[in-house]
N, C-alpha and C positions, 0 to 999 in steps of 0.2 A: 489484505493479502490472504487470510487464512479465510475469509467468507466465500472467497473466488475458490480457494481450495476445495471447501464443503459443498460448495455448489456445483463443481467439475465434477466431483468422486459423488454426488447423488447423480448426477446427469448419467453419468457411468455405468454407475447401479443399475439405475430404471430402464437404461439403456440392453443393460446383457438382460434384465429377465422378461425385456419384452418382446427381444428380438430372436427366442425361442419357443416358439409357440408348440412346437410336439416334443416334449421333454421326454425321453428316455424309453422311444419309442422304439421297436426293433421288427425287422424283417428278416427275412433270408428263403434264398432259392436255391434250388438245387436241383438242375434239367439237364435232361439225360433225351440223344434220339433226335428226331429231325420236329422242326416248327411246332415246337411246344409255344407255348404264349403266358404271362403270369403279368395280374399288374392290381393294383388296388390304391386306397387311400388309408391314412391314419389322420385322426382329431383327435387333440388332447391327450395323455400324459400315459407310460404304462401300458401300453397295447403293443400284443405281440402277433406278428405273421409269421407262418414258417410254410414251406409250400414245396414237395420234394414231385419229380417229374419224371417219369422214365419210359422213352414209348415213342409218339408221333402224333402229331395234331393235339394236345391237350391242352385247354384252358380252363387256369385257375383266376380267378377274382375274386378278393378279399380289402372289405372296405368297412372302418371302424371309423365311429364317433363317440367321445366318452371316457373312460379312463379302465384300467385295468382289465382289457378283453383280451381274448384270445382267441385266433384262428389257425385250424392246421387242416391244409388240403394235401394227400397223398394221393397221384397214378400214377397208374401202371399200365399200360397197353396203348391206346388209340381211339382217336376221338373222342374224349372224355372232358365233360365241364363238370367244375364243382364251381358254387361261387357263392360267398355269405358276408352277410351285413350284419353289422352289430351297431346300433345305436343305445347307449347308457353304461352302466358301470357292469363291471365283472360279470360278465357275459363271456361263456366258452364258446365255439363251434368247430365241428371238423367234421371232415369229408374224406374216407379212404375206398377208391374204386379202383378195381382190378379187373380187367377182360377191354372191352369194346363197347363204345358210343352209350354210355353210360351219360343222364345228367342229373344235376343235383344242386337244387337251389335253398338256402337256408338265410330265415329272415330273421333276426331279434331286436324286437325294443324292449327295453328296461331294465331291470338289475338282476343278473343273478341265474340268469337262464341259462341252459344247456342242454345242445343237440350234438350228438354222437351217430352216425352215421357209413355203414358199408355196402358197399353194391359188388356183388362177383356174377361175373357169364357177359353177356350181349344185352344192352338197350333198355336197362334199369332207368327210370325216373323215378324223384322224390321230391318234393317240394313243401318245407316244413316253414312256418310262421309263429314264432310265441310275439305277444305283447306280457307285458306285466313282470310281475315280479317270482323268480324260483320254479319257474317252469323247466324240468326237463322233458326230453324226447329223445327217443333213439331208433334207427331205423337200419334193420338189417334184410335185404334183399337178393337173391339170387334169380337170375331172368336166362332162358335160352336165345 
């Protein structure tokens, strides 16, 4: 009797901490305006999205693998892409664009990295890539 016990309550066990594989993962939206679009992935434990939207046509995509990242995409206006990838641990990125058809693509592999990034006026591009380790970058641009 109590061997069937011990071997229910491990089945249990092994049961709950396997059958959450993105542990304490968090997102959140917040779209304002007509046919905005937001969408991404999270892998592994500790990664946070935040992705605030106000305007028409903008799309955010934010996709993490790794533990302890961070992305934050803010528009403002119309036809605006921000979109970043973070593969490895504690990796920041964010994208805050203001005005029109703005785009902004931000890549990171490995630990530690961070890109900071603003665009104001009309038809800003950026497209930033770290690999490695403690790499920042920041990118501020205004476009007519």
């Amino acid at each position: 009797m109590n061997s069937k016990l011990i071997l229910t309550a491990a089945l249990a066990a092994l049961m709950g901490l396997t059958s959450v594989p993105a542990m304490a993962n968090s997102i959140w939206l917040d779209q304002y305006g007509h046919r905005n679009e937001a969408g991404g992935r999270q892998t592994g434990f500790n990664n946070n999205i935040g992705v605030h939207q106000d305007g028409r046509r903008n799309s955010a995509i934010g996709n993490q693998q790794g533990r302890g990242n961070t992305i934050a995409i803010g528009q403002n206006g119309f036809r605006n892409t921000g979109r970043v990838e973070q593969r490895g641990r504690y990796n920041e990125g964010g994208v805050g664009q203001f005005g029109s058809n703005h785009n902004a693509i931000v890549i990171q592999d490995g630990r530690g990295n961070i890109t900071a990034g603003v665009q104001v006026g009309n038809g800003c591009a950026a497209d930033v890539r770290q690999t490695g380790s403690g790499n920042v970058s920041a990118f501020v641009q205004t476009c007519r």
